[in-house]
C-alpha positions as CSV (number, residue, x, y, z in Angstrom):
1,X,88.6,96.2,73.1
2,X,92.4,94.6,73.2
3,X,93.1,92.1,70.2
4,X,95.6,89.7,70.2
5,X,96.8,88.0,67.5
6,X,99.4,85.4,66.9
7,X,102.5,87.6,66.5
8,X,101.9,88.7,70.4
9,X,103.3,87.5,73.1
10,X,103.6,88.5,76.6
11,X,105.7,89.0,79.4
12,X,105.2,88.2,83.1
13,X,106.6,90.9,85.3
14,X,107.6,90.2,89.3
15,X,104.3,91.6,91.3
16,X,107.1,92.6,93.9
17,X,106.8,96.2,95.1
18,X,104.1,96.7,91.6
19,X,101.1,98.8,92.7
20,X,98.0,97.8,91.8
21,X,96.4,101.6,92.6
22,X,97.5,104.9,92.5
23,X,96.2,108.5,93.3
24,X,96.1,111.0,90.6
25,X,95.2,114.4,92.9
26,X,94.1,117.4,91.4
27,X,94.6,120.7,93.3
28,X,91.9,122.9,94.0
29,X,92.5,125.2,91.4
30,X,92.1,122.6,88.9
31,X,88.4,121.1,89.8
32,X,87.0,123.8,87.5
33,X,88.3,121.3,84.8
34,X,86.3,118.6,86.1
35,X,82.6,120.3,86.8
36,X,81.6,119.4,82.8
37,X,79.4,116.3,82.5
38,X,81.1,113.1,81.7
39,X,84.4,114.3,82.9
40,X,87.0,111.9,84.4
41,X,86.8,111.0,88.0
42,X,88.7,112.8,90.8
43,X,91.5,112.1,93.3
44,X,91.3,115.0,96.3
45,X,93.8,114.9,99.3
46,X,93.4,117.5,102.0
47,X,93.1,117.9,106.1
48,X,89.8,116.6,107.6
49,X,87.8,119.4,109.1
50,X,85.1,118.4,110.6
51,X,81.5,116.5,109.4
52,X,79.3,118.9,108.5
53,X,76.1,116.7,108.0
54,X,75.7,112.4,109.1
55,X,72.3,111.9,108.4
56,X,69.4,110.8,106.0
57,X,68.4,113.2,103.5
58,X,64.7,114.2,103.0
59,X,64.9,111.6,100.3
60,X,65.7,108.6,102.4
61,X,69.4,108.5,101.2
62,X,72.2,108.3,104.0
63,X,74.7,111.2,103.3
64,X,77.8,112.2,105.3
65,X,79.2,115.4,104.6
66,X,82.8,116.3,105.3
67,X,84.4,119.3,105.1
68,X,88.4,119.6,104.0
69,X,91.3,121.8,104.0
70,X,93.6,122.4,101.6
71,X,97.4,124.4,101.8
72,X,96.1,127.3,100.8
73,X,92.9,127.7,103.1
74,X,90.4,126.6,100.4
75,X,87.5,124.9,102.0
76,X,85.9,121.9,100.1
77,X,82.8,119.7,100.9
78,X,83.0,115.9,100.1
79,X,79.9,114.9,100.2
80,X,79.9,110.7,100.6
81,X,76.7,109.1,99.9
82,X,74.5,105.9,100.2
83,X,76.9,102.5,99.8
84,X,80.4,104.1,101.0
85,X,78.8,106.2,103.7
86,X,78.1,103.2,105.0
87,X,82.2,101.6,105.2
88,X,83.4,105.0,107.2
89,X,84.0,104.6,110.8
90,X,82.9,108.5,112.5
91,X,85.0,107.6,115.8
92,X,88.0,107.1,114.1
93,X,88.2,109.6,111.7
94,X,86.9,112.6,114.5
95,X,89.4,111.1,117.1
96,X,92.6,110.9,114.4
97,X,95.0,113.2,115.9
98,X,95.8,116.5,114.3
99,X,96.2,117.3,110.9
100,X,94.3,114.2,110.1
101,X,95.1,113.8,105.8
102,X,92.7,112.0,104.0
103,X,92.8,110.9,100.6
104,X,89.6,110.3,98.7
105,X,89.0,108.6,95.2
106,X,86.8,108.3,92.0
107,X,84.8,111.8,93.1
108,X,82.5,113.8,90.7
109,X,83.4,117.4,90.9
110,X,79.9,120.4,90.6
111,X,79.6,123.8,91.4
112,X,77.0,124.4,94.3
113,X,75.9,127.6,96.0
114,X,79.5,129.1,93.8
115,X,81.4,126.2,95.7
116,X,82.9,123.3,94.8
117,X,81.1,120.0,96.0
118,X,83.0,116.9,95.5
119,X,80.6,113.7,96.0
120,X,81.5,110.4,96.5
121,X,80.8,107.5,93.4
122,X,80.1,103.4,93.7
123,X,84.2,102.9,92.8
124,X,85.2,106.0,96.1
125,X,87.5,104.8,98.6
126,X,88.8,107.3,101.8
127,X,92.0,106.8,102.8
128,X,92.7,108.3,106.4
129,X,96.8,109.6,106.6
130,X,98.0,107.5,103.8
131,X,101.6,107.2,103.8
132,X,103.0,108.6,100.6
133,X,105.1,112.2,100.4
134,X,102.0,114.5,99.4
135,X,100.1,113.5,102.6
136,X,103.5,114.0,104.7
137,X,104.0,117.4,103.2
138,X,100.2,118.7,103.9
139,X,100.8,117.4,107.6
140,X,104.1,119.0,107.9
141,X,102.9,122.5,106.4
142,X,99.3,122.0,108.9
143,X,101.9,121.7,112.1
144,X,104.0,124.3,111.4
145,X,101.4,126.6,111.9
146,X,99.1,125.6,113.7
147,X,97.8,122.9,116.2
148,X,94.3,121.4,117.7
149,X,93.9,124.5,119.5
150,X,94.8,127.2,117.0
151,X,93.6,125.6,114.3
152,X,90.2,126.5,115.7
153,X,90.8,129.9,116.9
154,X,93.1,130.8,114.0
155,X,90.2,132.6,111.9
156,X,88.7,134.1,115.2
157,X,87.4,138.0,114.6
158,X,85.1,140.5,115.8
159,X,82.0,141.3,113.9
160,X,83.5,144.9,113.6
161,X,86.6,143.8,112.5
162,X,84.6,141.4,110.0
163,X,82.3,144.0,108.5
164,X,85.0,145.9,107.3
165,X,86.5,143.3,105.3
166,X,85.7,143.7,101.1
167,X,83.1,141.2,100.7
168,X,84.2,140.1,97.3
169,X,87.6,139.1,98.9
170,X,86.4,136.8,101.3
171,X,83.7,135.0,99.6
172,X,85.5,131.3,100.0
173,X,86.9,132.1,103.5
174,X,85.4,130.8,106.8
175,X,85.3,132.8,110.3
176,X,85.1,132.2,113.5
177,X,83.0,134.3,115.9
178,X,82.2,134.4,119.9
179,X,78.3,136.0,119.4
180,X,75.1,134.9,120.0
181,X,71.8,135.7,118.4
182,X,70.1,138.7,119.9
183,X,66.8,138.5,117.9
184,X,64.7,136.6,114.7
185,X,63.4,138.2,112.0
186,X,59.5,137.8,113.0
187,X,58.1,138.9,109.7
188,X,59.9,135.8,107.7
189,X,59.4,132.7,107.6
190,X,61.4,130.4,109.3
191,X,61.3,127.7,106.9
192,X,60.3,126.7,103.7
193,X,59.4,123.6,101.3
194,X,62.4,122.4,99.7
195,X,62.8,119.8,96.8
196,X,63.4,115.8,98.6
197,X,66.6,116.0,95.9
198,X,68.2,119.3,96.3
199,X,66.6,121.3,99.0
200,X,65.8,123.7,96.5
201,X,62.8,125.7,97.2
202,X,59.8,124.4,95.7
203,X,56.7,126.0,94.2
204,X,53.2,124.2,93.0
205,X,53.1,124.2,89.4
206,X,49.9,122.5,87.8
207,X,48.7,121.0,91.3
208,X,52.2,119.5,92.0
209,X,55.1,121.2,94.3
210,X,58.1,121.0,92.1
211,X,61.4,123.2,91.7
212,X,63.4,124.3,88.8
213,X,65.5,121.6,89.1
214,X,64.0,119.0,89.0
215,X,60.6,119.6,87.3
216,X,59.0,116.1,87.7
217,X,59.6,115.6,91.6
218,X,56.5,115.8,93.6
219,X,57.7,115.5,96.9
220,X,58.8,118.2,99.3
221,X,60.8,118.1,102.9
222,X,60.3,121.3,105.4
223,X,64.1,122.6,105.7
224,X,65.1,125.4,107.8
225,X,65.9,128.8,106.8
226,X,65.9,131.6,109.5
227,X,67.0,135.2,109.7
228,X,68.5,137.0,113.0
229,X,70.3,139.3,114.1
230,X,74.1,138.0,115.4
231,X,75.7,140.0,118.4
232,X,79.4,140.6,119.6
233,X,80.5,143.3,121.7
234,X,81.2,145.1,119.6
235,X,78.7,145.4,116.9
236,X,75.8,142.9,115.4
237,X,75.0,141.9,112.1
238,X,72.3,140.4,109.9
239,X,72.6,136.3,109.2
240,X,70.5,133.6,107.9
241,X,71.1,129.8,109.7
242,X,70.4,127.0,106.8
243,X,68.8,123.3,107.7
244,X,71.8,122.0,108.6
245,X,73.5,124.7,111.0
246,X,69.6,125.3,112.5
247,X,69.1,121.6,113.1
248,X,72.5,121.4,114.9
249,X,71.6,124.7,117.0
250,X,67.6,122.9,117.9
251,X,68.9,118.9,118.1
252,X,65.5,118.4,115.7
253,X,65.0,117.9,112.0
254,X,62.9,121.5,110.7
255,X,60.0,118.8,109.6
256,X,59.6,117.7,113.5
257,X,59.6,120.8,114.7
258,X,56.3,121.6,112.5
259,X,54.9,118.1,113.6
260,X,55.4,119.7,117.2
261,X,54.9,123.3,116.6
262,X,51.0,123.6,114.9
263,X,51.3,127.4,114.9
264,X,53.8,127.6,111.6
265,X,53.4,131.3,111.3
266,X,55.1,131.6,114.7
267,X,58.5,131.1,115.3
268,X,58.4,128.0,117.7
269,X,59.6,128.3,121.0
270,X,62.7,126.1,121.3
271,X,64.2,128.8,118.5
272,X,63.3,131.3,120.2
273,X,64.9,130.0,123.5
274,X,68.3,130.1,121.3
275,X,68.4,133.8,121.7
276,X,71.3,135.1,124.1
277,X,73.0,131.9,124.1
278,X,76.9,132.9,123.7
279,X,78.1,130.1,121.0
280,X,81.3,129.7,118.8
281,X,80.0,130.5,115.2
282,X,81.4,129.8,112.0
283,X,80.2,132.3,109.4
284,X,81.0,133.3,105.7
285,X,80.0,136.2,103.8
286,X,76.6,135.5,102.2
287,X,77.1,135.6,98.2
288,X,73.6,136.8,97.8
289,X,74.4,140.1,100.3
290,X,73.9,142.1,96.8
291,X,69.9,141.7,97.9
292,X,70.9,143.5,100.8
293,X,69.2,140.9,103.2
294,X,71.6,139.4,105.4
295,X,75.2,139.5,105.7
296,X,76.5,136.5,107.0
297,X,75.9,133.1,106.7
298,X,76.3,130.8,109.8
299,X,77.7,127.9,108.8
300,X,77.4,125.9,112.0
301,X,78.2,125.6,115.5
302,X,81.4,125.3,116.9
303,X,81.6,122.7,120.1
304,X,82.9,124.7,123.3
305,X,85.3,122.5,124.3
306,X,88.6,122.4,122.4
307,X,90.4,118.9,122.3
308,X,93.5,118.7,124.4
309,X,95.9,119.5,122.7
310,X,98.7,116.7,124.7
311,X,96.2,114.7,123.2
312,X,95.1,115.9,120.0
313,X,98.8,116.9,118.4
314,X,100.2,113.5,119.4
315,X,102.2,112.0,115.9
316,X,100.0,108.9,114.7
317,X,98.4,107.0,112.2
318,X,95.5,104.6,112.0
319,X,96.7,103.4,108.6
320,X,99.4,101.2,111.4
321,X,99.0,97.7,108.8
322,X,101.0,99.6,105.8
323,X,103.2,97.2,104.0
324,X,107.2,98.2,104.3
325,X,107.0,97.7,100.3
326,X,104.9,100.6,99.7
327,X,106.0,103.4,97.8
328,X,106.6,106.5,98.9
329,X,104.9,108.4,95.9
330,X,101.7,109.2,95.5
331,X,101.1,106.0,93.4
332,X,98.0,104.7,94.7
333,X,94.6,103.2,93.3
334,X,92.2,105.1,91.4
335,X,91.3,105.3,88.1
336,X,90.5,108.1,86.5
337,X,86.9,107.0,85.3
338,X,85.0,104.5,86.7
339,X,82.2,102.4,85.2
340,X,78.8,103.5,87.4
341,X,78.0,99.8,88.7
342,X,81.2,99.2,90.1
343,X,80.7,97.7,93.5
344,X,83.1,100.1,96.3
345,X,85.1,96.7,97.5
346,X,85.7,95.4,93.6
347,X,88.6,97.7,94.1
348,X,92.0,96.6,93.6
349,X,94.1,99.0,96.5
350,X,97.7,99.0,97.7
351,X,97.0,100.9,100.6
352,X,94.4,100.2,103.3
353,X,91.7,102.5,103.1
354,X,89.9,104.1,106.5
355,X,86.9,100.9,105.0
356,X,90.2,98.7,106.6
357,X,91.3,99.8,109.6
358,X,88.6,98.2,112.0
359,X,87.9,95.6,110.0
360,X,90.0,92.8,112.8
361,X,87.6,91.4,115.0
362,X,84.2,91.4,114.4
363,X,84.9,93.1,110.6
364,X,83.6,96.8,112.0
365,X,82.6,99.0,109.0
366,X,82.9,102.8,108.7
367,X,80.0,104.9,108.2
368,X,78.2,107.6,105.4
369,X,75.5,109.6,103.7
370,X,74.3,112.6,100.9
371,X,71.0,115.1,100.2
């Protein structure tokens, strides 16, 4: 509380070229100083990836999982849920051309799976190639080295030549392979019961299925979680595929493949039609390889087809309605805590965020979700 008492007096100041907002970013190598509860709220800038996940979780909740870049080849998932999944507009943000920069506010930082997972609050906005210095500078460094093509490839490695990396280097880093999957492991399952909240698997505990997480939840979704063999030519390796790379692979959610398939002890058919299909995979070292099950993780599945790249590295921006007034700093909206109930457009913004940039017309809104 703010008191005023008669000995104050105050000042108007000219509202000309005064933000209202401003970023305050935090490098990657800083979240660890925001993954205690109650800390402040985050600011991230980075290149736009891909989305990993646009759907509804177990749950019910609508999440929409993107995947980011920074400088230094540190991966980072944003995971946007519920009210502001529902603002973000998927066409324009996949069809921005490349590097596409996006700027996202008010984020809680937590450690998942030893990553960081940034996930969206009531107050987030995105802001899709904002037009302040730090976004200039990540799109500069981006083009110098790569573009729409190479970006892709620019990981791209054998499984030989993959194997005989250190694991413990390469924990954060993600590869690209041109395999496909030879064979399932027949005496696993190929799924399991995971907790509606956190996909955590769940066990039945006094006549309830619950996980250590969250001890009081009662309900369960069927989530994928299948072990093959991955082939190049020139060796293969052991990898597990997760819900959301398997349901990309299939094109159906683990729970109606069940509904379809009765014989659950049996790998279903469809999966097993996968086998010998030559796919672009993204893969990571699996952290858990001390078990000595499975080396890699496939993270998902690349598309094919590589955007043109006359079209793809073309200079552009869909923030085109940016005021001549606005600085040229990073000094844009977001505080650095944000009160729980406040509603995502009760923000005060200089810049138009990517919620903005179809809203002529018929007001379009972009799109989002979370597990």
């Amino acid at each position: 509380m703010v008191k005023l008492s008669r000995g104050t007096t105050i000042t108007q100041i000219p509202n000309t070229n005064f933000p209202d907002t401003y970023f305050d970013f935090l490098p990657h190598e800083r979240l660890h100083e925001r993954t205690a509860a109650h800390s402040p709220l985050t600011d991230y800038i980075a290149r736009f990836n891909c989305i990993i996940t646009d759907k509804k979780t177990p749950a019910g909740k609508l999440l929409l999982k993107l995947q980011v870049e920074d400088t230094r080849a540190n991966f980072t998932e944003i995971a946007i849920w519920e009210a502001v999944t529902k603002t973000i507009n998927r066409q324009s943000l996949n069809n921005a051309p490349f590097p596409t920069i996006i700027a996202v506010t008010s984020l809680r930082v937590s450690i998942r799976d030893d990553m960081y997972q940034l996930a969206s609050t009531p107050a987030t906005h995105l802001y899709l190639n904002p037009p302040i210095d730090l976004a200039k500078e990540i799109a500069t460094s981006f083009k110098d080295r790569f573009n729409a093509i190479t970006i892709q490839t620019r990981n791209m490695i054998t499984l030989k030549d993959l194997l005989e990396k250190k694991t413990a280097d390469h924990l954060q880093q993600r590869f690209v392979c041109n395999a496909w999957i030879t064979s399932w492991n027949e005496n696993k399952s190929w799924f399991y019961r995971g907790c509606k909240k956190c996909n955590k698997k769940v066990e039945k505990r006094g006549g309830i299925w619950t996980c250590t997480n969250h001890p009081k939840e009662e309900e369960y979704a069927y989530v994928y979680c299948i072990s093959g063999t991955l082939t190049d030519d020139t060796t293969t390796a052991t990898a597990i595929l997760f819900d959301a790379a398997m349901e990309s692979f299939v094109n159906t959610t683990c729970s109606e493949m069940i509904y379809q398939y009765t014989e659950k002890d049996t790998i279903p058919d469809p999966i097993q039609a996968l086998k010998g299909q030559p796919k672009i995979f993204e893969v990571q070292f699996n952290k858990q390889s001390y078990a000595q099950s499975t080396q890699l993780v496939i993270n998902r599945i690349l598309k094919t087809s590589i955007p043109n790249i006359a079209e793809s590295s073309q200079p552009g921006s869909l923030l085109n309605k940016t005021a001549s007034s606005q600085p040229q700093t990073p000094t844009q909206s977001t505080p650095t805590t944000a009160p729980k109930d406040t509603p995502p457009s009760s923000k005060k913004r200089l810049l138009p965020s990517i919620q903005d940039t179809d809203n002529e017309g018929k007001n379009k809104r972009l799109k989002e979700d979370s597990p």
